[in-house]
ROPA-929483 format. One line per 3 residues: number of its first residue (from 1); their letters; for each residue x, z, y of N, C-alpha, C. Coordinates in steps of 0.2 Angstrom, whole numbers. Layout:
N
NUM = a = X,Z,Y,X,Z,Y,X,Z,Y  ... .
! end
This chain:
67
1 = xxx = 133,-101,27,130,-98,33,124,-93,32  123,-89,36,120,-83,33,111,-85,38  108,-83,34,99,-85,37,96,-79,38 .
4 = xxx = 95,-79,45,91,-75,50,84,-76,49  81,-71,46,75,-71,44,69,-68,51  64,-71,54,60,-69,59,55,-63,54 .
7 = xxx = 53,-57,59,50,-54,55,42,-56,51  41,-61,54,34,-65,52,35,-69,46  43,-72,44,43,-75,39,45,-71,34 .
10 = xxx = 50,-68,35,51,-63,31,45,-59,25  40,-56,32,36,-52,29,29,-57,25  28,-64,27,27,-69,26,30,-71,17 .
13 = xxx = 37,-70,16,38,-73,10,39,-65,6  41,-60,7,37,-53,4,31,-53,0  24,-56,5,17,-54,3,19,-58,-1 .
16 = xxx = 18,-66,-1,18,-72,-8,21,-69,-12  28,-69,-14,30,-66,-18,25,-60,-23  22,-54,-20,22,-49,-22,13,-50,-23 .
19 = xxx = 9,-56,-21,4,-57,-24,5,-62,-30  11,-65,-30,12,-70,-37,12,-65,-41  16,-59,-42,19,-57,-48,14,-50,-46 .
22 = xxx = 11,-49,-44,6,-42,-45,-2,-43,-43  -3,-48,-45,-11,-50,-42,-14,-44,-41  -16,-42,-48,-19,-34,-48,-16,-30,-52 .
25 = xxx = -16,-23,-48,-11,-17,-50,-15,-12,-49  -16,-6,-55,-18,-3,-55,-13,6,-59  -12,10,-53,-7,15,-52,-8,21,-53 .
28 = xxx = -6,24,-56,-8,33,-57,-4,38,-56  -6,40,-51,0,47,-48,-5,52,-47  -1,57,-44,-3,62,-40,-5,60,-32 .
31 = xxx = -11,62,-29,-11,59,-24,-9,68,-19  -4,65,-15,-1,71,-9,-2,67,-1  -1,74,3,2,71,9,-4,66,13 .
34 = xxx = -11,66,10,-18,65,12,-22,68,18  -23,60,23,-23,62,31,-27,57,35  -34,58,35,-38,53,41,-35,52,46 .
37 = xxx = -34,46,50,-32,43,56,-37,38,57  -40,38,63,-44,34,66,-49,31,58  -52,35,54,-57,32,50,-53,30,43 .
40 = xxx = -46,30,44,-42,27,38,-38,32,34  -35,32,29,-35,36,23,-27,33,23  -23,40,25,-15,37,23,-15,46,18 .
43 = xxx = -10,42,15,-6,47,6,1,43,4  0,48,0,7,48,-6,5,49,-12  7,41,-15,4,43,-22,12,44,-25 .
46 = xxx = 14,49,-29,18,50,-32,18,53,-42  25,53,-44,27,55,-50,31,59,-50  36,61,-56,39,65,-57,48,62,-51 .
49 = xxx = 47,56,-51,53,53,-51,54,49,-44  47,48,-43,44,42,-36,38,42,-35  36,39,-28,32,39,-22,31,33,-17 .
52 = xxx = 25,33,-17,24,26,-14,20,28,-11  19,26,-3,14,29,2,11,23,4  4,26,5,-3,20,5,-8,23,10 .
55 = xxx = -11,16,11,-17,18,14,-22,14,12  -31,17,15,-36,14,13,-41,13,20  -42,8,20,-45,3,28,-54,8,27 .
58 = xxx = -55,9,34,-61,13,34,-65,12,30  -65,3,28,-73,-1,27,-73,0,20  -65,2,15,-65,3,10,-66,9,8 .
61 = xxx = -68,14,11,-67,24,10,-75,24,9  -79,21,14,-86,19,15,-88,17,7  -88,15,3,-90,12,-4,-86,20,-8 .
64 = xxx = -81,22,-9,-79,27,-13,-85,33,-13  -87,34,-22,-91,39,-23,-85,45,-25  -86,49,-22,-81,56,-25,-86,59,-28 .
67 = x = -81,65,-33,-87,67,-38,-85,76,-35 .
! end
């Protein structure tokens, strides 16, 4: 029988998962496609090959020292 997943549990057994096996990750790309919205910091950090689109929460851009 095939299991219908709610988007709550779904996205619920996604996070588990991806904090078991990634606690902490640290990434290095090119960062593109960089765009304030309401105080928050969306991008594209990319490679030659792939790209992973991110953002960072106001309270955390607040603390970043750029040089």
């Amino acid at each position: 029988m095939r299991r219908v997943w709610s988007v709550t549990d779904l996205t619920i057994q996604i996070r588990d998962r991806l904090e078991a096996d990634f606690f902490e990750v640290w990434v290095e790309g090119e960062l593109s496609n960089c765009r304030f919205w309401n105080g928050h910091l969306y991008f594209t950090l990319k490679d030659a090959s792939s790209q992973l689109r991110g953002f960072m929460f106001r309270s955390t851009i607040r603390y970043l020292k750029f040089k």
